[in-house]
C-alpha positions as CSV (number, residue, x, y, z in Angstrom):
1,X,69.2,177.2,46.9
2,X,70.1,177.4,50.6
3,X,70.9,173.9,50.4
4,X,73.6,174.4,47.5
5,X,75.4,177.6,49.1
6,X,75.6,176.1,52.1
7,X,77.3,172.4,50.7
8,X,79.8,175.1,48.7
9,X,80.6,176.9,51.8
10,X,81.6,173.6,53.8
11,X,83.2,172.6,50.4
12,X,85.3,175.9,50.2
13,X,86.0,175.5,54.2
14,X,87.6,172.0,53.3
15,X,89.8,173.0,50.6
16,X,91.0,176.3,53.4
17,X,91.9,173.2,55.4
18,X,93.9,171.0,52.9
19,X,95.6,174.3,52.6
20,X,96.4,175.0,55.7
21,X,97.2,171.8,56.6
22,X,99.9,172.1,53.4
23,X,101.3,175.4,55.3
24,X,101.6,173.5,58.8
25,X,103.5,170.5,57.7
26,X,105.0,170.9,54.3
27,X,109.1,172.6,54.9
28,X,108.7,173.4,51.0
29,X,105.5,175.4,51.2
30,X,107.2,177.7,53.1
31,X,109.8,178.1,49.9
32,X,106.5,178.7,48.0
33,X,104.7,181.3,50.0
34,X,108.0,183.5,50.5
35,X,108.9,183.1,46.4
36,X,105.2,183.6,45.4
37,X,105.0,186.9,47.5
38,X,108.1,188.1,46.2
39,X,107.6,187.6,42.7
40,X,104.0,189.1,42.9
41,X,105.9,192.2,44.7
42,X,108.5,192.3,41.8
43,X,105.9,192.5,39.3
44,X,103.8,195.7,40.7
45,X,107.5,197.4,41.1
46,X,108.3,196.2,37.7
47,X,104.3,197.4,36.6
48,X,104.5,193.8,34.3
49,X,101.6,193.6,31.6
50,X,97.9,191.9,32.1
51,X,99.1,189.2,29.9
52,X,102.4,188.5,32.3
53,X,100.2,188.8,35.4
54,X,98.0,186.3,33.5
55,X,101.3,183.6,32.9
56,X,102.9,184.3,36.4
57,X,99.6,184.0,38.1
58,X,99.2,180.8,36.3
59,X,102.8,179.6,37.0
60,X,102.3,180.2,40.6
61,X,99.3,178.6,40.8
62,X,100.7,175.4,38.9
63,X,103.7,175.4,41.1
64,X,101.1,175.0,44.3
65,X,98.7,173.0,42.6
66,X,101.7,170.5,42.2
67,X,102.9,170.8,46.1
68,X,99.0,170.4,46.9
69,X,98.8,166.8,45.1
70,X,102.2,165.8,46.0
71,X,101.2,166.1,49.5
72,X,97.9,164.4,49.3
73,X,100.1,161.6,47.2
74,X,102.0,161.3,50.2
75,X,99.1,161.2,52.5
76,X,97.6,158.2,50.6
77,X,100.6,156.4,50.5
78,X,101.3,156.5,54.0
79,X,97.8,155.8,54.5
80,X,97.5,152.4,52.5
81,X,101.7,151.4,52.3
82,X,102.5,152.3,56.5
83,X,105.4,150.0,56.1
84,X,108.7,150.6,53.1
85,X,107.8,149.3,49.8
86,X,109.6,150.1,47.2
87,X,106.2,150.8,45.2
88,X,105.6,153.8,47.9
89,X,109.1,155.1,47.5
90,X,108.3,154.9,43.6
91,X,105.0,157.1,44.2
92,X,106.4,159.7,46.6
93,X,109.5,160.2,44.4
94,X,107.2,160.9,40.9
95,X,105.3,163.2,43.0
96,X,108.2,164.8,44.2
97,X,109.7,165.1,40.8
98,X,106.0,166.9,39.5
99,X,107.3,169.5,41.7
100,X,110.7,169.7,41.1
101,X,109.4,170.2,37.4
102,X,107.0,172.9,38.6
103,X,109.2,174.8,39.7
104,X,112.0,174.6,37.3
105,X,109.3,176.0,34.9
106,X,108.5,178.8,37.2
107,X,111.9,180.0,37.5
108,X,112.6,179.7,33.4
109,X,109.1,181.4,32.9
110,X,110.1,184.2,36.0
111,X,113.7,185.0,34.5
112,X,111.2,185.2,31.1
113,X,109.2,187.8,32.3
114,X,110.7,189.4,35.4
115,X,114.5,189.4,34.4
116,X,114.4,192.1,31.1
117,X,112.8,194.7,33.2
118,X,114.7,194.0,36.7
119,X,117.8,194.0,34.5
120,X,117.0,197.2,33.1
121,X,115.7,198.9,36.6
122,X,119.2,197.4,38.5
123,X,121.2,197.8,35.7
124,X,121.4,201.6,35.8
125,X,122.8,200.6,39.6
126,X,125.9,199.1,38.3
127,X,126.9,201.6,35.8
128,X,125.2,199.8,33.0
């Protein structure tokens, strides 16, 4: 039993690193972190349901789950394909696109769920 928690331990420390690693390099997991922390702060001002919590948690986690194997994507590439090839540009681009449509669904499924209730707490601001 030792045995097990231990291998799960070093198993959760590699995944910390893969992340981390994904903070250090990646300019767009920056654009993540700051739009992930602000939407989980707009939904405790906005007091959203479980079930939202449940879709945006879900979202977010998609949205990273795509950078996470876009990056690792990359990493292969690079690794196998050091010089151009048009087959390399073909795999990073797809992998870029996952995101892009990661995140297009994020923002549809935020304005879903965030933008009736900011609309009616910012509203009353304008006179509406």
């Amino acid at each position: 039993m030792i045995k097990f928690i231990r291998s799960r331990a070093r198993a959760i420390g590699y995944a910390l690193e893969g992340w981390w690693y994904v903070i250090r390099t990646q300019q767009n997991a920056w654009v993540h972190t700051l739009i992930s922390i602000a939407v989980i702060f707009m939904g405790f001002w906005l007091q959203i349901t479980r079930q939202e919590w449940a879709i945006i948690t879900l979202t977010i986690a998609m949205v990273w789950s795509a950078e996470f194997f876009n990056t690792s994507i990359e990493a292969v590439i690079d690794l196998v394909s050091p010089d151009q090839h048009q087959l390399a540009k073909i795999g990073k681009d797809v992998g870029a696109a996952a995101v892009l449509i990661a995140a297009g669904a994020a923002v549809i499924i935020g304005l879903l769920i965030l933008g009736p209730p900011l609309w009616g707490k910012v509203g009353g601001w304008f006179g509406e």
